[in-house]
C-alpha positions in Angstrom: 81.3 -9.4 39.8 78.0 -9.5 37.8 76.8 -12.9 39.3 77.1 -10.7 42.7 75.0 -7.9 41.4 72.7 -10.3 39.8 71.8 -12.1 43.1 71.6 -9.0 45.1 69.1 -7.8 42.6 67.1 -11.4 43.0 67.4 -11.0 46.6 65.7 -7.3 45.9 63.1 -7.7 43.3 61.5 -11.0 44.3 59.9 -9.9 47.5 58.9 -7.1 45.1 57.5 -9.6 42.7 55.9 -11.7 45.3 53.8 -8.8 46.4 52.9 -7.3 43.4 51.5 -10.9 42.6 49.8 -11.1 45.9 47.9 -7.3 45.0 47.2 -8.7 41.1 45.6 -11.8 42.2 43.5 -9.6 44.7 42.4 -7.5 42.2 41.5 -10.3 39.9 39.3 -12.0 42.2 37.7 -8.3 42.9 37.3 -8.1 38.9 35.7 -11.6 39.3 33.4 -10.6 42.2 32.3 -7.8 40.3 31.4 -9.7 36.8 29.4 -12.3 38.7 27.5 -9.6 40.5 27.0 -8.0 37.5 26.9 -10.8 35.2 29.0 -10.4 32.7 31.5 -13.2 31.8 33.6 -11.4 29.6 35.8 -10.2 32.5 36.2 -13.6 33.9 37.8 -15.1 30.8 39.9 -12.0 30.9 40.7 -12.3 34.3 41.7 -15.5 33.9 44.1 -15.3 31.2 46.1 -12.9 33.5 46.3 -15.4 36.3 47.4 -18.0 34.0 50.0 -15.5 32.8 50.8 -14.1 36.2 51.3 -17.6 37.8 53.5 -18.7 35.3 55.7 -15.8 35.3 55.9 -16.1 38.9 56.7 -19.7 38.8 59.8 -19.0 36.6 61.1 -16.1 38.4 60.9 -18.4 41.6 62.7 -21.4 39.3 65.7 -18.9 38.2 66.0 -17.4 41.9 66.0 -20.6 43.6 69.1 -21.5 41.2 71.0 -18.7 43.1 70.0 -19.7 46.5 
């Protein structure tokens, strides 16, 4: 019963998760498009430890969800 609720809620939230990464890594590289423009590099190291983050959270959401496919 909860492995069926479980995978229906994978099947749910990962296209969620998938798009809300697509719209964060757009807004990162607009952060980084500002900072160079501007010249400040403090947002870039920022920016990129939120990628790093963001990619890796992705990676192990798609890791667990590919287990239930």
């Amino acid at each position: 019963m909860l492995s069926i609720l479980g995978r229906g809620l994978i099947a749910v939230l990962n296209p969620v998760v998938k798009v809300m990464n697509t719209l964060l890594a757009s807004v990162i590289s607009v952060a980084n498009a500002f900072s160079k423009a501007f010249g400040g590099s403090g947002i870039e190291k920022t920016t990129s430890s939120v990628s790093s983050s963001v990619g890796e959270i992705t990676s192990g959401i798609e890791d667990t969800a590919g287990g239930f496919d």
